[in-house]
N, C-alpha and C positions, 0 to 999 in steps of 0.2 A: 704315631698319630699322623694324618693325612695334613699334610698343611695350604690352604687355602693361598692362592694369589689374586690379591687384590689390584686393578690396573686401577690408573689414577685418573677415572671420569669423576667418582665424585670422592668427598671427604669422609665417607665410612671409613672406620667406627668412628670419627671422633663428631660425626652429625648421626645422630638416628630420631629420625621421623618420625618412627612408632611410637617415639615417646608421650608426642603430644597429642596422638590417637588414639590412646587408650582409652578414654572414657567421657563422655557427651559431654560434660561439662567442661574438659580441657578442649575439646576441639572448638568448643563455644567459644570457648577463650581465647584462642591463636587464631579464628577464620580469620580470612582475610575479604571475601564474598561476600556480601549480605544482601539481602530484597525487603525493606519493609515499604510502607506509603511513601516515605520520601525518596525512593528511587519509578515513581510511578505518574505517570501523563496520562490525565482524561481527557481520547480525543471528545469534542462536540463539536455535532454541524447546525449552523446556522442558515437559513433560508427565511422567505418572505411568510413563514407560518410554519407551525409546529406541525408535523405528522409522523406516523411512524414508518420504522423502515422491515418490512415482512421479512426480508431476506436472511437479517440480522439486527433482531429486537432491540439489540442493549444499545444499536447506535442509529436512532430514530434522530429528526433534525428538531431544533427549536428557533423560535421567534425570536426576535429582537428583545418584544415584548416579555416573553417567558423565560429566556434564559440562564435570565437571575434567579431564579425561581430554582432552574436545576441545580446550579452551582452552588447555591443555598445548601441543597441536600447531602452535593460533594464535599461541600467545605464541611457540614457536621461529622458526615463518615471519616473525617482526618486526608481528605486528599490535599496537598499543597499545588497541586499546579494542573493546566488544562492546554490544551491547541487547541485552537477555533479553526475549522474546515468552513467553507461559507458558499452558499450556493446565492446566487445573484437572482434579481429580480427577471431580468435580460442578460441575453447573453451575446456578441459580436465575435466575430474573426480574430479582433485583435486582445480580445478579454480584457477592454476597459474595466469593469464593473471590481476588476483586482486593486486597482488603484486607488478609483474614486471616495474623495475624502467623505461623502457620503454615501459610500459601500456598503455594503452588509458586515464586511466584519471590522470596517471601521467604525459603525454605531456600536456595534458589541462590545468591544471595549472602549468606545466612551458607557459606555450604562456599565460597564462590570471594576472597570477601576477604580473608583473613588467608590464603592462600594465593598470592594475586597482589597483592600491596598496591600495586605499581606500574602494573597496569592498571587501565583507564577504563570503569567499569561505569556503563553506561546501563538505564536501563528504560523499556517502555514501558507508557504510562498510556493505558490503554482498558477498556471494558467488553465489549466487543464478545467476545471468549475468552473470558468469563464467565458470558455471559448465555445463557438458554437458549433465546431468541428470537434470537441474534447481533446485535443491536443496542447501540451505542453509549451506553445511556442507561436510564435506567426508561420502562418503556409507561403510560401511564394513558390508558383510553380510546383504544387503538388507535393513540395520538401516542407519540413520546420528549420526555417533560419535561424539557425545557432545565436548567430552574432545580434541580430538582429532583436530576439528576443532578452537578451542581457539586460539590457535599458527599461525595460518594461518589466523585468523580478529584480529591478535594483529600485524602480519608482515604487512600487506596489508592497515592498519590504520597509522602504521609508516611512508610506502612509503610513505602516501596520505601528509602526515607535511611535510618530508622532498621536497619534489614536489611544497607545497606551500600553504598547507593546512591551515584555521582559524579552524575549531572544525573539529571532524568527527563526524559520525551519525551512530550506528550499528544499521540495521534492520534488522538480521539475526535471532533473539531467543534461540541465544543459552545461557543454564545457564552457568552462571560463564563469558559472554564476558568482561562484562565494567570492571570487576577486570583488567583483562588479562590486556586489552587498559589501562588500568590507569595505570597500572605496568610499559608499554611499555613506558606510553608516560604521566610521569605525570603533567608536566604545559598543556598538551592542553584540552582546553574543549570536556566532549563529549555531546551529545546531545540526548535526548531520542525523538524520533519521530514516533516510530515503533506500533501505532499502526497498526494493518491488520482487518479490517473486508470483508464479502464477498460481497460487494458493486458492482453496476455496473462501477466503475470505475478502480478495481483491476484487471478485466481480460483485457481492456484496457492498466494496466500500463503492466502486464505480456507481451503483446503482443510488448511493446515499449521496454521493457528489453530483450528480448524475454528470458524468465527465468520461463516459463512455467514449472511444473514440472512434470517429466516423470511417477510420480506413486506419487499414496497418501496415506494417512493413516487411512482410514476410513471404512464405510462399505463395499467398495470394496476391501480392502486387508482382513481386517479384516474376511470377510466372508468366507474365505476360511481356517481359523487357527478352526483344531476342538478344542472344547470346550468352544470356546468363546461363549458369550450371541448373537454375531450376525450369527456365526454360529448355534448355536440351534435353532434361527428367522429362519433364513434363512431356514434349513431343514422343518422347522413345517410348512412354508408358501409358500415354491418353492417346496422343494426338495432340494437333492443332488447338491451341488451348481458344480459338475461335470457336471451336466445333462442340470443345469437351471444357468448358470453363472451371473457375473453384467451385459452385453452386453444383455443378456435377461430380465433384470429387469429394465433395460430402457425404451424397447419397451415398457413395460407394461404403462408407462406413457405418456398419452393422454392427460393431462391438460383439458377433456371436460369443466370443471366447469370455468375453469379461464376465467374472465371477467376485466378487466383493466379498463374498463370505470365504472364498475360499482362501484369498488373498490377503486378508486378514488374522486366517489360522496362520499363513507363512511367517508373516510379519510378526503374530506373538509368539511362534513357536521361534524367531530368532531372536526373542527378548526386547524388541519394540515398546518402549511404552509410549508414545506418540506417534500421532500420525493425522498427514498433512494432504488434504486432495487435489486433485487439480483443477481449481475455477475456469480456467479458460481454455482452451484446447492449443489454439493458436489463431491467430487474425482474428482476433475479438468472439471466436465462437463459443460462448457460453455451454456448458455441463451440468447448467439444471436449467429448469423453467427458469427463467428470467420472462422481463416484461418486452424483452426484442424478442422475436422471430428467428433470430440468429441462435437459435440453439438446438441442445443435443435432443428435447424432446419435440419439438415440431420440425427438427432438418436429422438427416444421417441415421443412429442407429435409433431412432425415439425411446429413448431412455434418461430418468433423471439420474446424470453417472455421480454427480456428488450426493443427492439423496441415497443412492443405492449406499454408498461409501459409509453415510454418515449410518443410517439402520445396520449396516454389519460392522460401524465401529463400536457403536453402543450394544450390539447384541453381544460383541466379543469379550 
């Protein structure tokens, strides 16, 4: 008889796994995973009046007024908890309207706490829905000061407790927040949720926040600081980025090649069952119709590249 060697990574035979895989009803019983209502956050945005959002229906903003009204419908569905995203009435450089005790989403949870005292009010702590640049932070100098902005997601995370807050949530990125917030505010929780990728569902939420930002920080800034590696790109392959700027190196993109249908058999013929598009190209340039100018169908190859995306995911 052949006899097998066993190295010692794991405790086979005296552990075997398969045991408790056998049959749906044991593996119900050992998971250790689970997803029901109580691992789930309804975000809602709040603004100076209800309307909806075209880009992405399910997350239209509501009133002060009305609010309660949706929460109503969450709390019967079994949902226990929600974030408040909140668009201001005005908006400044320095994104006061984050703070102020009478904020938008400071009246939000005065109206919704003593009204649901057993739901789990989140907020989120950003600047970006406040500022009239959509960025994350104060500008000095064309930059977002880091430092600078700390004091203003540590003020604007206070309001949010004192107003009637259960956690807050900083999506802003700046180094050094959650110290600041825990400094400010150390029994509340805070919550990490930020992540960002460029998905088609971030230029949607930009368009709900409306916290689009006015400039970015990529090849198109970038291309124009001499010395940089995109600068040297940029000369070696355009020109003189006076001559041949970013609004010209857009045109240049025609997407001839781009097939969505076909990209899509790849993707399920490798066993994909998901799949994620890209909302934003880079430097804020949107890939469907948006309501900016800045995008794939009036600049570059005029094509809606996340509409195309989304009709051959649903065709597939």
């Amino acid at each position: 008889m052949r006899q097998t060697t066993l190295l010692s990574v794991s405790t086979f035979p005296v552990t075997r796994l398969r045991r408790l895989r056998r049959t749906g009803a044991l593996r119900s019983l050992v998971r250790e995973t689970r997803l029901d209502l109580d691992d789930f956050v309804m975000p809602l945005f709040v603004g100076p009046r209800t309307e909806p959002n075209d880009a992405l229906p399910a997350m239209g903003r509501w009133s002060v007024d009305e609010i309660g009204d949706e929460v109503d419908r969450l709390n019967a569905a079994g949902v226990k908890a929600v974030i408040l995203f909140g668009i201001p009435d005005e908006k400044d450089a320095e994104g006061s309207g984050a703070w102020d005790d009478d904020g938008v989403i400071q009246r939000a949870l005065r109206e919704l706490r003593p009204r649901f005292p057993e739901l789990v009010l989140l907020t989120d702590v950003c600047l970006c829905e406040y500022t009239d640049h959509g960025h994350c932070g104060v500008i000095v100098e064309g930059e977002v000061d880091n430092d600078a902005t700390l004091d203003l997601l540590a003020r604007t995370a206070v309001s949010h407790v004192d107003a009637g807050a259960d956690a807050v949530c900083p999506s802003d990125m700046m180094d050094g927040r959650v110290a600041a917030i825990r400094e400010a505010l150390p029994e509340t929780p805070i919550v990490a949720y930020s992540a960002k990728y460029a998905s088609a569902f971030y230029g949607p939420f930009r368009e709900a926040a409306e916290s689009a930002p006015e400039f970015g920080d990529w090849y198109a800034r970038l291309m124009y600081i001499e010395d940089s590696e995109f600068y040297r790109y940029h000369v070696q392959r355009y020109g003189h980025p006076s001559k041949f700027g970013f609004k010209d190196v857009i045109a240049t993109w025609k997407a001839e090649r781009f097939d969505p249908a076909h990209l899509m058999k790849l993707y399920k013929k490798a066993g994909a069952k998901y799949f994620m598009s890209l909302g934003v190209h880079h430097d804020n340039f949107d890939c469907w119709e948006s309501k900016h100018r800045w995008n794939s169908v009036k600049m570059g190859p005029r094509r809606n590249v996340v509409g195309e995306f989304q009709k051959a995911a649903r065709a597939a």
